[in-house]
Structures are given as structure tokens and as C-alpha cells.
C-alpha positions as CSV (number, residue, x, y, z in Angstrom):
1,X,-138.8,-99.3,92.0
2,X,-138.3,-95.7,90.2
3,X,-133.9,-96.6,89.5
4,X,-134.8,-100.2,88.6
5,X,-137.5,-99.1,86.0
6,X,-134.7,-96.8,85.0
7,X,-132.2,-99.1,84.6
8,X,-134.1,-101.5,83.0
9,X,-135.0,-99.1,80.4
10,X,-131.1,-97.9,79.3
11,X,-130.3,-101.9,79.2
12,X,-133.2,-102.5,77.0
13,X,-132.5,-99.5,74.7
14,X,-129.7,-99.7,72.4
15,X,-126.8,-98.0,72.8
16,X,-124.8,-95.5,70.1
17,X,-122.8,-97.2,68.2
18,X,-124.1,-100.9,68.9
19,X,-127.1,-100.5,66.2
20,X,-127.5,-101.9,63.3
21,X,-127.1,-99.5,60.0
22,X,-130.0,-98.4,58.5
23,X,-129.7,-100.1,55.1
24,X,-128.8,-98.0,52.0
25,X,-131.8,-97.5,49.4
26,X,-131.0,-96.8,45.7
27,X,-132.3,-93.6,45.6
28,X,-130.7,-92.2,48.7
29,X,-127.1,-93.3,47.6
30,X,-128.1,-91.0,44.5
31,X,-129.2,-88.1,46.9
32,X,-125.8,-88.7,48.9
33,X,-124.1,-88.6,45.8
34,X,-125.6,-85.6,44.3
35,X,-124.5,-83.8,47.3
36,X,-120.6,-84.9,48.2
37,X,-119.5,-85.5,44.0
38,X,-117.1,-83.1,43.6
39,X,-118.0,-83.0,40.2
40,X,-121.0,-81.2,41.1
41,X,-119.6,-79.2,43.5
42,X,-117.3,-77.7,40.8
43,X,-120.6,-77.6,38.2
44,X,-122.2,-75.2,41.0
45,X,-118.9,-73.3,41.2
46,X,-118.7,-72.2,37.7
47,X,-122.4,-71.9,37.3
48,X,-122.5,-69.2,40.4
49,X,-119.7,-67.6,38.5
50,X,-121.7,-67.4,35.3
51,X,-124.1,-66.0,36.7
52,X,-122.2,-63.1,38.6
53,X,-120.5,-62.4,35.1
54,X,-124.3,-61.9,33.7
55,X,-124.9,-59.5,35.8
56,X,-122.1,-56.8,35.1
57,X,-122.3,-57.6,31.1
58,X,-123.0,-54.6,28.8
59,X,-122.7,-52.2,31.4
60,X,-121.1,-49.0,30.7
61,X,-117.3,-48.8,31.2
62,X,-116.5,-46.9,34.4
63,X,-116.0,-43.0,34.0
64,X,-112.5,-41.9,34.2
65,X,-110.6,-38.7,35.6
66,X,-108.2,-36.8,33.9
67,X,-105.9,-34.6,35.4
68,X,-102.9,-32.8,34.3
69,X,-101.0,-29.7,33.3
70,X,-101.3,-28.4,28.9
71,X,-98.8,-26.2,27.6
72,X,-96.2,-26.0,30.4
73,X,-92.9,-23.7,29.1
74,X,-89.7,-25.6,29.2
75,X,-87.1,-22.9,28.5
76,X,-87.3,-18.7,28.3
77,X,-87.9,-17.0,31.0
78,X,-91.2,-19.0,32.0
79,X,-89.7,-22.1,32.2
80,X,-91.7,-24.5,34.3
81,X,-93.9,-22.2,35.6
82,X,-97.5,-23.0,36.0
83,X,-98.8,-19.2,36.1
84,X,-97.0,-16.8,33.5
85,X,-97.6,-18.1,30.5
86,X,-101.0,-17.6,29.3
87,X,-101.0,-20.6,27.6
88,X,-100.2,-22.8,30.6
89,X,-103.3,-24.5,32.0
90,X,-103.6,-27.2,34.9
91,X,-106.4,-29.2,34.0
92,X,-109.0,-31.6,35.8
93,X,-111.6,-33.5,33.9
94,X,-114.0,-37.0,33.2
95,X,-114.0,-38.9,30.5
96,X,-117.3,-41.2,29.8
97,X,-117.1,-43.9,27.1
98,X,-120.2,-45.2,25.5
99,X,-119.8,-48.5,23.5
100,X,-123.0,-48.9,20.9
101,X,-126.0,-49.6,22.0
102,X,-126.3,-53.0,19.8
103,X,-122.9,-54.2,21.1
104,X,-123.9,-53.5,25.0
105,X,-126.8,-55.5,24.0
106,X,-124.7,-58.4,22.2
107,X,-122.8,-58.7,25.3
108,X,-125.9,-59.3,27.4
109,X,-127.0,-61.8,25.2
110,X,-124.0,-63.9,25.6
111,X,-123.3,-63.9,29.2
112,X,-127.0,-64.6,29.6
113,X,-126.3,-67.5,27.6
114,X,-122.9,-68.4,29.2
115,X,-124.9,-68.6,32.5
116,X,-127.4,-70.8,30.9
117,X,-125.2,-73.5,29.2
118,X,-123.3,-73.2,33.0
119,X,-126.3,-74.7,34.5
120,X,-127.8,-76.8,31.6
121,X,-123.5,-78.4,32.6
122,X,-124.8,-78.8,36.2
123,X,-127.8,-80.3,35.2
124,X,-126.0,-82.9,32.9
125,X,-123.8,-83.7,35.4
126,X,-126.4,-84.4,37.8
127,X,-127.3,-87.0,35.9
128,X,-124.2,-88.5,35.0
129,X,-123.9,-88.8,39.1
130,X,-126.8,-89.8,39.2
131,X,-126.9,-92.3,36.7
132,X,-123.2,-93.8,37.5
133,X,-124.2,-93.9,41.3
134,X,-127.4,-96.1,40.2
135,X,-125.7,-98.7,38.6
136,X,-122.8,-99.0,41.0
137,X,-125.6,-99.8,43.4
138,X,-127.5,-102.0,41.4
139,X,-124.3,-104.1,40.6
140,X,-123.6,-104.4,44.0
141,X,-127.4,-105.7,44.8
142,X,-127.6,-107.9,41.8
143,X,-123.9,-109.5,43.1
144,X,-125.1,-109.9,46.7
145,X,-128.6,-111.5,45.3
146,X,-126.9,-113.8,43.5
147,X,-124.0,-114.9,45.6
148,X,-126.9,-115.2,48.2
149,X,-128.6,-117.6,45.9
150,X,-125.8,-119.8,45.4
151,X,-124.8,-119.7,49.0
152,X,-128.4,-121.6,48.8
153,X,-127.1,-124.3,46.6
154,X,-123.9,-125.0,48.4
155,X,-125.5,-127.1,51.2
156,X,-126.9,-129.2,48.1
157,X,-122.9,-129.4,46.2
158,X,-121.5,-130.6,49.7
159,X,-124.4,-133.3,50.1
160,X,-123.9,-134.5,46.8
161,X,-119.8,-134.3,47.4
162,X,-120.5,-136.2,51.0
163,X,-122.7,-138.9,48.2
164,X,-119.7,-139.8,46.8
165,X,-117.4,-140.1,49.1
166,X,-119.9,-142.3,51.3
167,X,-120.3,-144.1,48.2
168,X,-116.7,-144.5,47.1
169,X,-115.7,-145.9,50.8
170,X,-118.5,-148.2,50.2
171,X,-117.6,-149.6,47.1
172,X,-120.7,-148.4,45.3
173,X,-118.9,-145.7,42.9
174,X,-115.4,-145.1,41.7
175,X,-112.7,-142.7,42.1
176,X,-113.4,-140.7,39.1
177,X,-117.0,-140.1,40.6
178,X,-115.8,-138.8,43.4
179,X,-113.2,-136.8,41.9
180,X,-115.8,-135.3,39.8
181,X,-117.8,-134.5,42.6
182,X,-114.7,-132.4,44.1
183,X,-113.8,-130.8,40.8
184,X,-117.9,-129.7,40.4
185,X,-117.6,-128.0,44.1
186,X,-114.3,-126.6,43.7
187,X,-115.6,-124.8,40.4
188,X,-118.9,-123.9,42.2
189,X,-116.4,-122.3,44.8
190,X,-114.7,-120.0,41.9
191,X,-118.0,-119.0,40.8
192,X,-119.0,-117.8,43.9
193,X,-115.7,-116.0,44.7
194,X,-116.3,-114.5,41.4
195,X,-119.1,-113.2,42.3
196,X,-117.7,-111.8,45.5
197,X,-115.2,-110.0,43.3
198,X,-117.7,-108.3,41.4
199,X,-119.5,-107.3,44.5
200,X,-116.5,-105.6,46.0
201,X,-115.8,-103.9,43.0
202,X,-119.6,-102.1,42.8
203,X,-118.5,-101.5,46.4
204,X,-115.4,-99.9,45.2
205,X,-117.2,-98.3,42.7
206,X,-120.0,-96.7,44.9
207,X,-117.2,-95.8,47.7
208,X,-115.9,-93.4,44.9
209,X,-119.8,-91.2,44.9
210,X,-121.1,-91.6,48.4
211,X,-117.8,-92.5,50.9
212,X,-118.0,-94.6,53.3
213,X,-121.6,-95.2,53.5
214,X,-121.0,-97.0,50.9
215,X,-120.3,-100.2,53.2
216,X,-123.7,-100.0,55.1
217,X,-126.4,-102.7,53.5
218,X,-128.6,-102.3,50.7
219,X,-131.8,-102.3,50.4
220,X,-134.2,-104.7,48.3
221,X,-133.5,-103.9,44.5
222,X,-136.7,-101.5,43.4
223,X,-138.4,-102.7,40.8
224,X,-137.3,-101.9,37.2
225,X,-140.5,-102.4,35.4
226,X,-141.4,-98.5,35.5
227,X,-139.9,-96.2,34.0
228,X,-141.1,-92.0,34.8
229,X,-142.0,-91.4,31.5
230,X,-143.5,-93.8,29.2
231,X,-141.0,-95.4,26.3
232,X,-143.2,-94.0,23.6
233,X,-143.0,-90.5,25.0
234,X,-139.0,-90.6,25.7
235,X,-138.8,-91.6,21.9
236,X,-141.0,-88.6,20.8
237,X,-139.0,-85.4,23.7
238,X,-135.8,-87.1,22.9
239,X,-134.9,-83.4,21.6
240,X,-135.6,-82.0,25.3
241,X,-133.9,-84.3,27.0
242,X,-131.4,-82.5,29.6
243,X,-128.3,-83.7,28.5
244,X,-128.6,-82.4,24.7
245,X,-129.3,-78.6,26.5
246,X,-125.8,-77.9,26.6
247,X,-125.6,-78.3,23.1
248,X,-128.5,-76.1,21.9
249,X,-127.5,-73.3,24.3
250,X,-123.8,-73.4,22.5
251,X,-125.8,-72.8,19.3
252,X,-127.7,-69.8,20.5
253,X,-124.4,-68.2,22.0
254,X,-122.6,-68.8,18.6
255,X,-125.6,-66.6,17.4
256,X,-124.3,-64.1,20.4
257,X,-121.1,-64.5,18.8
258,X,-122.3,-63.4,15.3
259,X,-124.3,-60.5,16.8
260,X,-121.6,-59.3,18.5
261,X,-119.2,-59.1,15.7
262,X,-121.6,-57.2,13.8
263,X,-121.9,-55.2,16.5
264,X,-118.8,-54.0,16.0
265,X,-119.8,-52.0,12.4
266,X,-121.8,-49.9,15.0
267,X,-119.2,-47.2,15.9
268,X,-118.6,-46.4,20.0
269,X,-118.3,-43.0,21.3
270,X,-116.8,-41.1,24.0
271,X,-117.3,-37.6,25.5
272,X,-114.8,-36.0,27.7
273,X,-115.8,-32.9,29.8
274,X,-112.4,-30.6,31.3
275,X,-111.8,-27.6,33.4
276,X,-108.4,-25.5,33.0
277,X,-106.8,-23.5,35.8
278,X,-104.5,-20.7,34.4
279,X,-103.2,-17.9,35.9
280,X,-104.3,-15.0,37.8
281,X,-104.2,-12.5,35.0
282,X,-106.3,-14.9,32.3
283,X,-109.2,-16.6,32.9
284,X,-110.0,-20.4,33.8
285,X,-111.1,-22.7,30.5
286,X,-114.2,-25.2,30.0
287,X,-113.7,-27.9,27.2
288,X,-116.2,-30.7,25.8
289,X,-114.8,-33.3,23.8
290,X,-116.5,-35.8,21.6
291,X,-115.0,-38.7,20.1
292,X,-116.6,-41.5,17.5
293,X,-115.0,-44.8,15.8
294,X,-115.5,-45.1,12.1
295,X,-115.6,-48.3,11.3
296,X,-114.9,-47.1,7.7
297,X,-112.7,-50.4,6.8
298,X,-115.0,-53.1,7.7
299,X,-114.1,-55.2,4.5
300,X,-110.6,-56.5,6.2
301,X,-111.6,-55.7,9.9
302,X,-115.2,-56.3,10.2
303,X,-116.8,-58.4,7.4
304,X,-114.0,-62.1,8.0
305,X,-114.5,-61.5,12.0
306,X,-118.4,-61.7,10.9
307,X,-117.5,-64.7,8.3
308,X,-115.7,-67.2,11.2
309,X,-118.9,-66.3,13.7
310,X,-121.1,-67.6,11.2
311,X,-118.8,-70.5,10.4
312,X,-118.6,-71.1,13.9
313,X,-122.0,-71.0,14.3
314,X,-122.7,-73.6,11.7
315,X,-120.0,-75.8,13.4
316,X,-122.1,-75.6,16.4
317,X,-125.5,-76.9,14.7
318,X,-123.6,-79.5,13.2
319,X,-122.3,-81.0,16.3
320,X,-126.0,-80.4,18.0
321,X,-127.4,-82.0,15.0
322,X,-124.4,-85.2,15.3
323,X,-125.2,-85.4,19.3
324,X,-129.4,-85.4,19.0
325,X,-128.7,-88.3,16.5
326,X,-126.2,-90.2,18.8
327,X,-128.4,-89.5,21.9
328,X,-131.2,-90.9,19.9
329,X,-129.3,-94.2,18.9
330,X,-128.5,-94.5,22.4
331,X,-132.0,-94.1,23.8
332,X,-133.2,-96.4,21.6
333,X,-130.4,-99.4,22.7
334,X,-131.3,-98.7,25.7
335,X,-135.1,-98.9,25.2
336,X,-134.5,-102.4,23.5
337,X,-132.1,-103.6,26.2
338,X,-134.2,-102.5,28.9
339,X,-137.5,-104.4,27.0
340,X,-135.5,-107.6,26.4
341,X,-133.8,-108.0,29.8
342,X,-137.3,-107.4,30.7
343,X,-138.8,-110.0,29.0
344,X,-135.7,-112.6,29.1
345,X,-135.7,-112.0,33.3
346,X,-140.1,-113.0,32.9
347,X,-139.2,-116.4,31.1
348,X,-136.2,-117.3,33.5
349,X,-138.5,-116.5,36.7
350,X,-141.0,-118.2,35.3
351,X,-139.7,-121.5,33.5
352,X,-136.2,-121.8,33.9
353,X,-135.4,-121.5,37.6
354,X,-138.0,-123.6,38.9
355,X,-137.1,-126.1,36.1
356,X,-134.0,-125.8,37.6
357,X,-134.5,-126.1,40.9
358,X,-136.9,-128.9,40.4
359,X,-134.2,-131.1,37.8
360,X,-131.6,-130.6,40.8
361,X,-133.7,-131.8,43.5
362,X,-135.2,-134.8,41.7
363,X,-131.5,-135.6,40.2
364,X,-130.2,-135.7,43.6
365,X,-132.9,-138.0,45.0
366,X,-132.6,-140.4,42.1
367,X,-128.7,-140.8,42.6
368,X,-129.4,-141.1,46.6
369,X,-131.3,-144.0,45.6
370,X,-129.1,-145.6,43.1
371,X,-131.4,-144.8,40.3
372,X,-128.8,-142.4,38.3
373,X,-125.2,-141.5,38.2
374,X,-123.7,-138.8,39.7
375,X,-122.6,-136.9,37.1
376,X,-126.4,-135.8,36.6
377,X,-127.0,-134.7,40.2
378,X,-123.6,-132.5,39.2
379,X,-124.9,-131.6,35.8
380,X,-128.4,-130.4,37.4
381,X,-126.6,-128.3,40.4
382,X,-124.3,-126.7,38.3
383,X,-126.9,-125.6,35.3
384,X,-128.7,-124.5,38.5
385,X,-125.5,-122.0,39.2
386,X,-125.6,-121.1,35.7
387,X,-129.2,-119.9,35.6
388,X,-128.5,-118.4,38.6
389,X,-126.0,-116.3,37.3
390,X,-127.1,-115.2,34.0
391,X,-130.8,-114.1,35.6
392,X,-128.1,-111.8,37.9
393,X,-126.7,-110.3,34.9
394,X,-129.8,-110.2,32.7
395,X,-131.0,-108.3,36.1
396,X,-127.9,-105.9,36.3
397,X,-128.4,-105.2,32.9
398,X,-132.0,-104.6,33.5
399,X,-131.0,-102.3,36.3
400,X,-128.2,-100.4,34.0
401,X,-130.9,-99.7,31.3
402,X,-133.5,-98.4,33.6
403,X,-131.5,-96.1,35.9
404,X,-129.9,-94.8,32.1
405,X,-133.9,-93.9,31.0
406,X,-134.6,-92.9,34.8
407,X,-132.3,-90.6,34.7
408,X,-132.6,-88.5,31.1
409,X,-134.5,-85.9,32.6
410,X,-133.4,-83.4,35.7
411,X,-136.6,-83.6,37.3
412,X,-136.4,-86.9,38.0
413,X,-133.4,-86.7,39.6
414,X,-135.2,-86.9,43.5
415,X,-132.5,-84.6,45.1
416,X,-134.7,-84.4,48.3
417,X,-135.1,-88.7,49.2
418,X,-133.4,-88.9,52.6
419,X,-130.5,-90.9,52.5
């Protein structure tokens, strides 16, 4: 009893291999994305780099040794001797520079920022991932709804095709009827092999973020009615949004820039500390050495490297002040696509498919029983397939807008949704 409960057991469960896939969500295609995009592998890279650079910035230069021999005869009789000469010293030493305190400072600045605008990068291109992983999927979904919908109405085209034949053998319509009939299911065919196209593409599309998983099913489109931060609020932070970081932190480090050439008015300094070996008849030596810069010719060195920092620094407002405005544009299209597709894919739920639906049914009964032509049952069918096709792109567009607004913001990025 004990094997065949056993047995019984490992044929019922399934094996490795034979189940079905788990079906692909929207937001863990995005988490599988975030996580194999090279992209943001190479973001991280230079970001961990930044950051190692920060650390060693405006650190004093390492000390350095000196060693050698002063005052060495070359001819007489002392030549090239290291001990009769009094003069003749072998020497051994350190030598510590000391750049200005304000330019050590000026340097910390900047690589502090340099690490910043690295990950502000990463950030952005989370997003971009992010976002272009979204709508691959949600063209994908909108395709397969779609081409599931008309697969719907194809039972209906090949009834009313059957019609006419049935009708043309029994002398009850012509050949141009029933030619019409095979011309109306032959362009219902294109449609849907269209559609098919479009589908593989997204799939092609998604391949590209997330591999192979991008063949497994998807899931049920989410809705695309919410949004993670009300519309009036996106309009009012559009200045914090993540992808405009970049830009701001490029204007502070063009401020690091400016600091650090007037940094360079501050003079650096150097001591050097030696000890000199001379013969046995004279005694050893002890020498301190200081050295300063004088910047005393800052009008041609100094001042026009100061003059293009600041230029440069107003280049870099400008371009932050030309990319808030163009983010802003763009926030707002998307606000108004997202709120018509909205309201366009309410009326077409709502009046025009079950119009539809209804026209296409009734059309078809009344031509079953002689009571119409059959150019109307065709006409009703295919502005069926029609509707059905423009609420799949109303939807995709829908979809495009709302994973754009979804993802403006890292924190809504979701890294941890299992996949």
C-alpha cells in the first residue's frame, strides 16, 4: 500500500520541465530588466568608480625621498672621491608638498560631485530601462488582447463567408456577393497577421531587456488609471524629477570648476628636510628647505582660466534651464495623452463596442433571414475589427503614457517585485 501511495503521488505531481510557465507580470519584466541591462551594469561601474576617486581627492601628494651625492670633484687630485673634499656631501632626505588649503578643498568638492552626477546617471538610466521595458510589454499585451479579440470574430467572418457561398449555390445571391464575402475575410486575415507582427516585434523588443523570459506569457494588463503621484503634483516637482538631476549636479560641479581655478591664485608650498654625509675629517650637514609659488602673473595665467569656468558655468544653467523646460513640455504631452486615451478608451468600452457587437450580430441575423444584403453583415463585422483595433492602440497608447509618468521618479522604480 505504502509504494503504490508513493507512486501514485510522483504520477500525480508534475514533473520538471513539463509545467506550465509562470506568466510574466509587467512589473517583474521591469525588475528582470533592471538587473541583466547592461546599460545599468555599466551605470553601476562608473558610479563605483566615482565614488573610489572621491575618496583619495584633495589628499596630500605622497612624500618623496631624495637621495644623492652634492659637490662631487671631477678632476685634481680628488676626483670622484666621496670623502676628501670637504665640500663633497652624500645626501638623503624627504620632500613634502602642500597644495593650498582652498584648492585641496576645490578638489573635494568636485569629485564629491563627480560621484553624485555618476549615480543621479544610474538613476536616469533606471528609468529609461525601466520605462522602455514597460512599454515593450504593454505592446506585447495590448497585441495579444486584440488579436485575441478578433480571433473572436473570425468564427462570425467564416459563417457569414459559408452564407454566401450556401447562398450563391442556391441561387439566392450572386457572384459578386460572394466574392465580397472572400475579399472581407481575406482582409480580416491581414489584419490579424498584422497584428501578429506587432506582437512579435514587442517580443523582439522585450527579448532585448529581459532574454529569454521574454517568451513566457503575460500577465493581465494592470490597470492604467493610477498613476503614483497625482497629475497635479507631477506638474508642480517637475524640477525634482530624477532625470533633470544630472543636469543640476553638472551645474554645481561647473561651480567646482570655478572654485578650483581660483584656487589656483592661492600659492602651494613645499618643504624639503636633508641630511649630508661628508667625510671623516668634517662634520655631517642638516638642511630645511622651503619653497612657495607666486602666482604673481595671474592676469594671463589665472584671471581667462577663471573667465572660461564661469562661461562654462553659465553654459551649464543654460542647458539645465533648456532641459527643465523640454522635460516640462514633455510631462505635460504626456499628461494630456494619458487623460485622453483615458477618456477615449471609457467611451469605446462603453458605447462603441457593444454597439458594435450588437450591429454585427443583428446584421448577420437579418441577412440569415433574407431581410438585408450581405454587404452589411460585412460592413458590421469589419467596423467591429476596426473598433477592435483602435481601442488596442488607444490602450497601448494608454499604457506608453502611464509607464512614462510611472516611471519619473526612482523610487517608484519597484526593484524588489519578484519576477
Amino acid at each position: 500500500m505504502k509504494r503504490l501511495t508513493a507512486l501514485f503521488v510522483l504520477l500525480a505531481s508534475p514533473l520538471p520541465g513539463l509545467t506550465a510557465e509562470e506568466p510574466l507580470s509587467l512589473d517583474g519584466a521591469v525588475a528582470l530588466a533592471l538587473e541583466r541591462a547592461p546599460q545599468v551594469a555599466a551605470r553601476d561601474a562608473a558610479r563605483e568608480a566615482a565614488a573610489s576617486l572621491a575618496t583619495s581627492a584633495g589628499r596630500l601628494p605622497d612624500p618623496q625621498a631624495l637621495f644623492g651625492v652634492d659637490n662631487l670633484p671631477l678632476n685634481g687630485p680628488d676626483a670622484g672621491s666621496l670623502t676628501r673634499d670637504f665640500m663633497t656631501m652624500r645626501k638623503i632626505g624627504v620632500m613634502q608638498e602642500f597644495p593650498s588649503a582652498a584648492g585641496r578643498r576645490a578638489q573635494r568638492a568636485r569629485a564629491t560631485t563627480d560621484a553624485r552626477i555618476a549615480a543621479a546617471e544610474l538613476a536616469v538610466t533606471q528609468l529609461d530601462v525601466a520605462r522602455a521595458t514597460a512599454q515593450a510589454w504593454i505592446q506585447r499585451a495590448t497585441a495579444a488582447d486584440a488579436t485575441h479579440a478578433l480571433r473572436a470574430l473570425e468564427e462570425d467572418f467564416t459563417l457569414g463567408t459559408a452564407a454566401a457561398r450556401g447562398a450563391l449555390r442556391a441561387g439566392r445571391s450572386s457572384a459578386v456577393e460572394a466574392l465580397e464575402a472572400e475579399a472581407a475575410i481575406a482582409r480580416f486575415h491581414n489584419r490579424l497577421l498584422q497584428l501578429e507582427g506587432a506582437q512579435r516585434q514587442a517580443d523582439v523588443e522585450l527579448e532585448r531587456w529581459i532574454g529569454a523570459d521574454a517568451q513566457r506569457p503575460a500577465q493581465a494588463l494592470p490597470g492604467f488609471d493610477q498613476l503614483p503621484v497625482q497629475a497635479a503634483l507631477l506638474r508642480e516637482s517637475v524640477h525634482q524629477h530624477t532625470s533633470l538631476a544630472p543636469y543640476d549636479l553638472r551645474v554645481d560641479a561647473a561651480r567646482d570648476d570655478v572654485e578650483l581655478a581660483r584656487a589656483a591664485r592661492h600659492p602651494d608650498w613645499s618643504v624639503e628636510l636633508s641630511y649630508a654625509k661628508r667625510g671623516p675629517d668634517y662634520s655631517d650637514m642638516a638642511a630645511l628647505e622651503f619653497r612657495v609659488d607666486l602666482p604673481l602673473f595671474a592676469r594671463n595665467r589665472q584671471n581667462p582660466l577663471i573667465a572660461a569656468r564661469s562661461a562654462a558655468l553659465r553654459a551649464s544653467e543654460s542647458e539645465r534651464d533648456a532641459e527643465l523646460r523640454m522635460h516640462d513640455a514633455e510631462l505635460h504631452h504626456m499628461l494630456v495623452d494619458w487623460e485622453r486615451t483615458g477618456a477615449q478608451l471609457e467611451h469605446t468600452d462603453r458605447e462603441l463596442v457593444p454597439l458594435a457587437r450588437e450591429r454585427s450580430r443583428a446584421a448577420l441575423s437579418a441577412y440569415r433571414a433574407g431581410q438585408s444584403p450581405l454587404r452589411s453583415a460585412l460592413d458590421a463585422f469589419e467596423d467591429e475589427s476596426d473598433i477592435l483595433v483602435d481601442r488596442a492602440m488607444l490602450q497601448n497608447e494608454r499604457g506608453a503614457a502611464w509607464a512614462f509618468l510611472r516611471y519619473l521618479e526612482s523610487q517608484h522604480l519597484h526593484p524588489a517585485d519578484t519576477p
